[in-house]
N, C-alpha and C positions, 0 to 999 in steps of 0.2 A: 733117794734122788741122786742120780747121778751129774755131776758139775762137768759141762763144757770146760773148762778151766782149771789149773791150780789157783788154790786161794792163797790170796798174799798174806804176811803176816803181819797186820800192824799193829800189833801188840808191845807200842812203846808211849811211855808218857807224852812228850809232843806231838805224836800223830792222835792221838786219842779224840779229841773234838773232829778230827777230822773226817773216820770215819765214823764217829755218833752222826755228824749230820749226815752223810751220805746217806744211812739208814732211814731218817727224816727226807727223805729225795732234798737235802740242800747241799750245795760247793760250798763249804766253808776252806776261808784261804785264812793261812796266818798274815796278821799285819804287825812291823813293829809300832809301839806306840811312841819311842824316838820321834822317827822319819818321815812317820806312815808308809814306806815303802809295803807296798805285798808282796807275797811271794811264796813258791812253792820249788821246794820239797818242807813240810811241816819241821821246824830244831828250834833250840832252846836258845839260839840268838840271832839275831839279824842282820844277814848276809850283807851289809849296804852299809850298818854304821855301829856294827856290834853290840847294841844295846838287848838287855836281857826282859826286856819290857816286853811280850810279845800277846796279842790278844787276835780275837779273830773276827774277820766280816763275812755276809754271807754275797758270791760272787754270783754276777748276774746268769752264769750259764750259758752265756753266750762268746765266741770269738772267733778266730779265725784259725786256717789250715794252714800251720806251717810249714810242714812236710808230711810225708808220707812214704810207705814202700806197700807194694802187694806185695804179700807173701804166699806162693805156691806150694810148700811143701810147710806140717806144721819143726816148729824144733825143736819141740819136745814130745814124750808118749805121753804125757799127761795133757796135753793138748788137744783137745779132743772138735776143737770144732774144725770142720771141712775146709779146706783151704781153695780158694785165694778169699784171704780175707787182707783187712786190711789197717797198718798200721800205723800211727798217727801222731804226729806230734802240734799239738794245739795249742796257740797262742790265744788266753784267756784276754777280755775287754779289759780285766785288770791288770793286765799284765804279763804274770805269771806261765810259763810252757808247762804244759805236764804231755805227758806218754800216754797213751790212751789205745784206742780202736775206732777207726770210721765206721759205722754202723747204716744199715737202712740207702744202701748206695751202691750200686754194681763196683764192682774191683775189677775197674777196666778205668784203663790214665786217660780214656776219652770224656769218660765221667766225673774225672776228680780233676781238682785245679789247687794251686796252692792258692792262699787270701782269701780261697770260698768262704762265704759263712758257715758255721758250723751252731750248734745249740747243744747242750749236755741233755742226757738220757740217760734213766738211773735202771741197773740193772742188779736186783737182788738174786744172789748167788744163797746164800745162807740165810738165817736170823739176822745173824753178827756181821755179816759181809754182802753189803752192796758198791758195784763199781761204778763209775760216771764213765761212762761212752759218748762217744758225740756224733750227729746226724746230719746233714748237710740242712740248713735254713731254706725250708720247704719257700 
């Protein structure tokens, strides 16, 4: 099989839950158990009140579009899908921004809007590696 994509490496203790669930199609986000703040990128304390307390919820898979760029040319050769695709920075219901890919939506700025809704869509690259994508909320 050949992959649309390089696969990322997350192959460190704190990201660990994160993508096991991915591969379960679930968002799990780390929460501290402090603050309850959530939050994402997956570490070993928490960005908000430092405590090493950190456990994980399962996020509802829904938020909104924070930004965006089409990208017409890819920027790397290991990049393998057709360009203009498009890239995405998503404001999760919990809170938390992650980087992602708009999915399922022309890559034309007449079509996209920041604050759309957006919904997670799980795409299995590997066994070991599935990534959340997000779709515009049909």
């Amino acid at each position: 099989m050949e992959l649309d994509r390089p696969l990322p490496s997350p192959i460190t203790p704190e990201a660990k839950p994160f993508w096991d669930g991915l591969r379960e199609r679930k968002l799990l986000l780390p929460r501290c158990q402090a603050c309850g703040h959530a939050f994402f990128y997956p570490r070993v304390l928490c960005p908000r009140c430092h405590a090493r307390d950190i456990g994980w919820i399962q996020a509802s898979g829904r938020g909104k579009l924070h930004a965006f760029e089409i990208a017409y040319q890819a920027f790397h050769k290991a990049w393998k899908i057709k360009p203009p695709y498009v890239l995405a920075m998503v404001e999760l219901a919990e809170g938390p921004r992650l980087m992602t890919n708009l999915v399922n939506v022309e890559p034309d700025p007449k079509a996209i809007k920041c604050d759309m809704p957006v919904q997670v869509v799980f795409s299995k690259l590997t066994d070991e590696i599935t990534l959340p994508l997000f779709e515009p909320v049909r």
